[in-house]
Every structure is written in structure tokens, then in C-alpha cells.
Phi, psi and omega in degrees: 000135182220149174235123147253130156268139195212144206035066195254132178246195159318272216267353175187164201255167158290306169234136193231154172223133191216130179042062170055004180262139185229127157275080201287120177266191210312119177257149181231183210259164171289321188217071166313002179278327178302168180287171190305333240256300204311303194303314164313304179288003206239345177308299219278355172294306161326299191300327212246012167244340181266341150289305160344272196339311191275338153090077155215210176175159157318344174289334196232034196272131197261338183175161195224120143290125176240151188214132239222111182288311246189109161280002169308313176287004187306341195283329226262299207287000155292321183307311184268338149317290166309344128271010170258337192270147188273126178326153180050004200248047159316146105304136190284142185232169175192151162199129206240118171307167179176146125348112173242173191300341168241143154341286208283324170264158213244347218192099157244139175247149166251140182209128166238145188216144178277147171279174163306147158262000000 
């Protein structure tokens, strides 16, 4: 059995991959000052450089947690969600409100993915 781990600190790895599966922890926006629609694209930007990193794609994404500060904002951070994910490539979802860790962010997603064959 091998686990690769990637970018790894003290409290967590960025990526973790086990039997072709890749695992992401929580990603957050780039620029927390910003709106829900800004914090949502530069979050999901994150994702699509640590799948690449990881020899996956968005194409190939198995679930998604979102995890949402507010659901006032659900409509918005859907509109850029639905255009980021590739038609018929959906990932089973859940997007759940939560406390999130600073004040200020409005948006986190967790992904798990097959890597490419």
C-alpha cells in the first residue's frame, strides 16, 4: 500500500493520493476581501492547479464538499460553480453552511478525484 503525500506541513498535506485516488484538503479563495462570485473562481482555480499537480482534472473529479458561510450566497457561488465544472464530468456534491475559519471567508471546497490513466 503507498500514500503519497504532497505539500505537506505540520498540520496537513495538500494532496494526498492512495490507489489512484486524489485527495485535496480544503481550498479557499486567493483574496478574502472580495465577493462571494471572485472568492468562488480564484477557490476553484486553486483546485485546478493542485489537480493538474496531482496527474487528475476536473474531468475527473469523484465529490465535492462545499462548504458555504451564508447560503444567501448559494445562488451566486452556483452561477460560477456550473461554469467551471465540464459538462457531464458533475461530481457528487453536498454544500453544507459552516463557521468557516476567518470571518472574512465566504466559500471552501474539499475534492476527491481519479487520477488520469
Amino acid at each position: 500500500m503507498t500514500i503519497q503525500r504532497m505539500q505537506t506541513k505540520q498540520r496537513m498535506s495538500r494532496i494526498v493520493i492512495h490507489n489512484k485516488t486524489v485527495y485535496l484538503c480544503g481550498q479557499v479563495c486567493a483574496d478574502a476581501t472580495k465577493g462571494i462570485k471572485e472568492q468562488t473562481q480564484t477557490m476553484l482555480d486553486k483546485v485546478d492547479e493542485l489537480l493538474i499537480e496531482s496527474g487528475s482534472s476536473r474531468e475527473h473529479m469523484l465529490s465535492a464538499t462545499v462548504y458555504i458561510k451564508d447560503m444567501q450566497y448559494f445562488k451566486e457561488m452556483n452561477e460560477v460553480w456550473d461554469a467551471w465544472v465540464p459538462e457531464g464530468h458533475a461530481p457528487a456534491r453536498a454544500c453544507v453552511e459552516a463557521a468557516m475559519a476567518r470571518p472574512e471567508l465566504l466559500v471552501e471546497v474539499s475534492v476527491i478525484a481519479a487520477q488520469i490513466d
